[in-house]
N, C-alpha and C positions, 0 to 999 in steps of 0.2 A: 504494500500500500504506500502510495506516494507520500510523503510528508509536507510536500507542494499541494496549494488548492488546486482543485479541478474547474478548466475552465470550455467552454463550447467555443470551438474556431470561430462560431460567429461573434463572438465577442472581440475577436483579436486578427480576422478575417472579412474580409470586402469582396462578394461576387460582383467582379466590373465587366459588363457585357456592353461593350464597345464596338462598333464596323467602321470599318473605312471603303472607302470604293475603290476597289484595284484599278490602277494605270495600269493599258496595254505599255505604255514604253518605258516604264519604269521597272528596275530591278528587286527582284526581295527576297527575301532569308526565310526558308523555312523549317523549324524545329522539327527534328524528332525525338519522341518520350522515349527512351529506353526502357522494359519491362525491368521488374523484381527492383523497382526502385534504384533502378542506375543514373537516374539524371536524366536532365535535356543537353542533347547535340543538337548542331545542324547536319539535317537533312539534306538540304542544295538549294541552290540559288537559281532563281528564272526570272524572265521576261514576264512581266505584268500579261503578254497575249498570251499565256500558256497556261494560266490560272482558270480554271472554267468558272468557279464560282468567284464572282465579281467581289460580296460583300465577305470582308475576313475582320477579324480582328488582331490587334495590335499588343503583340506581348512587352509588360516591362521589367525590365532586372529585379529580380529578389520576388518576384509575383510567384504564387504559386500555379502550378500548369498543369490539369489532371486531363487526360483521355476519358472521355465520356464512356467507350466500351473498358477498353485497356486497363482502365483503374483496377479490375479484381485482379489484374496478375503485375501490378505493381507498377503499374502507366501514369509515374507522376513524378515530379520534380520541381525545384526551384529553375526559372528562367535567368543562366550564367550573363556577365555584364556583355560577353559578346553574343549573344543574341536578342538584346535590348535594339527594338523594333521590327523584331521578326512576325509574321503575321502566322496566324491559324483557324483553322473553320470553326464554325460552330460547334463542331464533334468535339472540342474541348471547351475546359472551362478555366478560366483567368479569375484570381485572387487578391488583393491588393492586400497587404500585411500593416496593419498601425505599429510603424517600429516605435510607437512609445511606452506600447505594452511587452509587443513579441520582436526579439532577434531573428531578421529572415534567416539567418545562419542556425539558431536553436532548430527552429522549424526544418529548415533542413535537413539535418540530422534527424529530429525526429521523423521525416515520414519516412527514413527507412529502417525503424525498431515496429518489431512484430503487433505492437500494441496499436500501431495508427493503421498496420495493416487489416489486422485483424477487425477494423471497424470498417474498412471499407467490403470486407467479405461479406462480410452479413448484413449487406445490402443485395435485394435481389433474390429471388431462388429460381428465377427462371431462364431459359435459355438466352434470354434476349435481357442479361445482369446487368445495363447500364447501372451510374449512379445519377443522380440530380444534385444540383448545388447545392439545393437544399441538406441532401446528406451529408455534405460534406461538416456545411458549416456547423451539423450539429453535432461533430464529430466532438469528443472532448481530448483533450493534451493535459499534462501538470504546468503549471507556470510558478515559476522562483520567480521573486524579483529582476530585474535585466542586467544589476550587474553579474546574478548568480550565472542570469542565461550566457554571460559571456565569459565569465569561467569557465564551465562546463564545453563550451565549442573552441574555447584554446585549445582543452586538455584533449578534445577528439580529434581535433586538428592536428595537432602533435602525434595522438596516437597513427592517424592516418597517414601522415610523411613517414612514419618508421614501418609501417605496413606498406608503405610502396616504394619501402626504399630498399627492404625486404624481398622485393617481388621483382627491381629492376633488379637486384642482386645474383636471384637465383635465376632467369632469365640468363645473365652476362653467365655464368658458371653454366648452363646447359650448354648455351652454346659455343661457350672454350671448350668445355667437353667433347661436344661431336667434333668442332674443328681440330683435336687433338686425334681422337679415335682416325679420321679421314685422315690425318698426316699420317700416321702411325700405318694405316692400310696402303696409302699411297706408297710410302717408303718401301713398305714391308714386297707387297707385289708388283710395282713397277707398272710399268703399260708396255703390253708386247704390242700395242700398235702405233705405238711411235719408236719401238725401240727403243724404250729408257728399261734399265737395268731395277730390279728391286734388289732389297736387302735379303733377301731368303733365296737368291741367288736359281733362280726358278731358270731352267735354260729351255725348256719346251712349254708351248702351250698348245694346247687342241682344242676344236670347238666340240661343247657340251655333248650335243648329238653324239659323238664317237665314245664319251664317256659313261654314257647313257642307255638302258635297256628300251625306254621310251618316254620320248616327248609329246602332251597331249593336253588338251584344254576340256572343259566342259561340255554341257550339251547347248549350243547354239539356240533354244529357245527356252522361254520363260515357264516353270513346272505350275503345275499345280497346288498350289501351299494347303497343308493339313495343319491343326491346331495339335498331333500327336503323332511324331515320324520320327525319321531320321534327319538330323541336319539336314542342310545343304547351305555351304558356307560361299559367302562370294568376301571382293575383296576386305572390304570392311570388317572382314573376321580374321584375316592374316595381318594387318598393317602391323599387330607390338610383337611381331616376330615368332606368334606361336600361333595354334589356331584357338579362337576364340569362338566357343559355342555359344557365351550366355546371351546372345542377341541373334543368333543365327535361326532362319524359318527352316520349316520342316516340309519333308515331301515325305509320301508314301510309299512303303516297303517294294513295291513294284515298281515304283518309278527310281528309288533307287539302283533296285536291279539293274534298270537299263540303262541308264548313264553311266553303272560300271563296267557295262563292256564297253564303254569308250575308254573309260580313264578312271583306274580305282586308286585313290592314296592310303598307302601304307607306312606304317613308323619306319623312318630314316629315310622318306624320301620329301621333297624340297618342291611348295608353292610358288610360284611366282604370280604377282599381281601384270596383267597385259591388259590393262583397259585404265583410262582415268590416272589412277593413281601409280608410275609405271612402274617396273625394277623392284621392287617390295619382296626381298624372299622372307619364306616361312619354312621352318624345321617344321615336319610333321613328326612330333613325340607324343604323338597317345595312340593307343592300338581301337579306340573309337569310328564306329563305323560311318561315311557321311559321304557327300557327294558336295558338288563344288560348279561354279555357275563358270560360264565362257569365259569371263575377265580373268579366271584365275588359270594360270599354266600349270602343268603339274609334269613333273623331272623326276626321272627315277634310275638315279645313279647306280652304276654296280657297284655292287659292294667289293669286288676286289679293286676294282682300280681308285672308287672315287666314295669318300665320306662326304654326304650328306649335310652335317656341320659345317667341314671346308668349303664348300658349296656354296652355302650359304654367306660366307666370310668374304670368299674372292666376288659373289655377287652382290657386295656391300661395298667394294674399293673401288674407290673414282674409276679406272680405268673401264671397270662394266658400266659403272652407274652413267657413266659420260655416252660411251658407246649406245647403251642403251637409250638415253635421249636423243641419240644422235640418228638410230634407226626408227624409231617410232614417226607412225605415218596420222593422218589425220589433221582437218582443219580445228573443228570444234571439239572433238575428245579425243587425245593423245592415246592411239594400240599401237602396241607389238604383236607381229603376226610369231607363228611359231618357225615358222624357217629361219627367222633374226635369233631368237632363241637360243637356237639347234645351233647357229654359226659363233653363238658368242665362246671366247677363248679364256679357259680355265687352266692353270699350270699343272705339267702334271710332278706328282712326287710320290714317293713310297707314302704309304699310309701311315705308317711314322711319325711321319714328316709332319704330315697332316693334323695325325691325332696333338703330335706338340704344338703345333703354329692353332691348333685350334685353342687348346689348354692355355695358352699363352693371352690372347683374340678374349678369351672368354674371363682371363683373371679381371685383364683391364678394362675390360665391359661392367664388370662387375667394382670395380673400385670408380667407377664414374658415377655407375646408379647410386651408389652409396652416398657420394657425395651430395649430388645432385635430392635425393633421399632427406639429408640432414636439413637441407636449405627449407624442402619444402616444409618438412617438419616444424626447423623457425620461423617460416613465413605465415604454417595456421596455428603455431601459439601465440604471434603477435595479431594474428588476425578473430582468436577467440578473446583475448585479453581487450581489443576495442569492444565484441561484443557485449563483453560482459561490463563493462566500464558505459558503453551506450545504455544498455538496461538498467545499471542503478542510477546514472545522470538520471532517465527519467523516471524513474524509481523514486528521485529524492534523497539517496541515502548519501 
């Protein structure tokens, strides 16, 4: 329970419905509310002749901006000082703030604690859950005095810059991370298509197809989906390197039948993404039965000459990954056919070899996740630590 009085936004809240008449030749800013209470951006900018509806209204800095539909999934925000004159249709609603009572910055902060959300929920039970102004204003908030309110939005202000100073942090470390791993591959294998030499001293490479018992793709049309089957996984279920079932739709025991006589994956043989998203290998490690949609390639090394794992490593190092953008056709969605595939050049080496330079691939994969791991860890205890410091600000305590 707050220890602040409870007051209704209209008390401290102005619904200002205001139009202007669009100029065809004049320019203007148009917001968008970002959902879950992320704030107002701009949207873009146009030509007054490209506005169909004439009469708009006129946003001002620190005003509150709520989406007439959007509001129950968190379609609201204070209007930032750079988009002070941006205009919006009727389908929102514009707020004027008496900062003699309320700090448009308090407010801000509050509409995104559960408590201002949770009154805009329970507005509505039907499908068509607009809110009206009127609900708004009868929403209530706690109010301290102003100079408390402006204590309170230092200390979340502050919390906020260490929360995204946190977030630019582990961002800059993800990506020293990859750019290391890629040197590290780059060095390690070389590119036999330029002739540069790697560190692992590889003097032959062959294309996949010769390594390979067979190369094959899914079934070229869209199945069936059952609410109770077997997988059927496309890319979006290979991209973190393993396969991923918990999102994957399901077909029927017969229909998987027949797509495995095109192409059935088994543990230790090796996904590739060929549609969209390209180059993406996946280790197949589970002895799980499934099928697999066209965009995904499916490789299936022999096992005396070529591991699986290794496979998967040298088709992670710039020299494929380049190659492989280099061959991909298409204007509007980048495929790789499977003869590009079958032509792509993998080193060969004893399995040895292999099994070491994988163990090695996989130490240092694994000391990046780690890191990368710890940031994220610091980034959601300073990001729980605002929550909880938002919730007793308005709390009162």
């Amino acid at each position: 329970m707050s220890r602040w009085p409870e007051v209704t936004l209209g008390e401290v809240l102005r619904h200002r419905k205001e139009f202007i008449e669009i100029d065809d030749l004049q320019r203007y800013r148009r917001p968008r509310v970002q959902l879950h209470a992320q704030g107002v951006v701009l949207r873009d900018e146009v030509e007054g002749a490209a506005i169909k509806t004439k009469k708009q209204q006129v946003c001002r800095v620190n005003e509150l901006l709520i989406a007439e539909i959007d509001a129950k999934v968190g379609g609201y925000g204070l209007v930032p000082s750079e988009l002070n004159g941006a205009i919006v249709s009727s389908h929102y609603f514009l707020f004027a703030v008496d900062e003699a009572k309320l700090d448009p910055r308090y407010l801000g902060w509050y509409v995104k604690t559960p408590a201002f959300g949770d009154q805009v929920d329970a507005q509505g039970s039907t499908n068509y859950a607009a809110i009206r102004p009127q609900h708004v204003l009868d929403y209530t908030m706690p109010l301290p005095p102003i100079e408390e309110q402006r204590r309170v939005v230092e200390k979340l202000n502050r919390l906020a810059k260490q929360s995204a100073r946190l977030g630019s942090l582990r961002q800059h470390v993800e990506g020293a991370a990859d750019a290391l791993l890629r040197a590290r591959l780059n060095g390690l294998f070389g590119d036999p298509y330029h002739a540069v030499a790697g560190r692992a001293g590889f003097t032959q490479f062959v294309p996949i197809g010769k390594l390979s018992s067979d190369v094959a793709d899914g079934p070229h049309v869209t199945p069936q989906y059952v609410d109770d089957g077997l997988p059927f996984v496309t890319v979006l279920n290979i991209t973190s390197g393993s396969v991923d079932f918990n999102l994957a739709k399901h077909i029927t025991p017969a229909a998987h039948e027949l797509y495995s006589k095109r192409a059935k994956a088994e543990p230790g043989d090796v996904l590739i993404s060929k549609d969209g998203t390209l180059g993406v290998p996946c280790y197949v490690d589970t002895d799980r039965e499934f099928s697999f949609f066209v965009s995904v390639a499916l490789v299936k090394p022999r096992r005396d000459l070529l591991d699986g794992r290794f496979l998967v490593w040298a088709l992670r190092a710039p020299y494929l990954q380049d190659r492989i953008a280099e061959r991909s056709r298409g204007d509007m969605i980048r495929h790789l056919v499977l003869g590009e595939i079958r032509q792509l050049l993998v080193p060969v080496a004893s399995l040895t070899d292999q099994h070491r330079i994988v163990s090695e691939l996989d130490a240092t994969e694994r000391q990046h996740r780690s890191l990368v791991a710890r940031m994220r860890q610091s980034q959601g205890i300073a990001t729980a630590i605002a929550g909880s410091v938002l919730s007793s600000a308005f709390g009162g305590s």
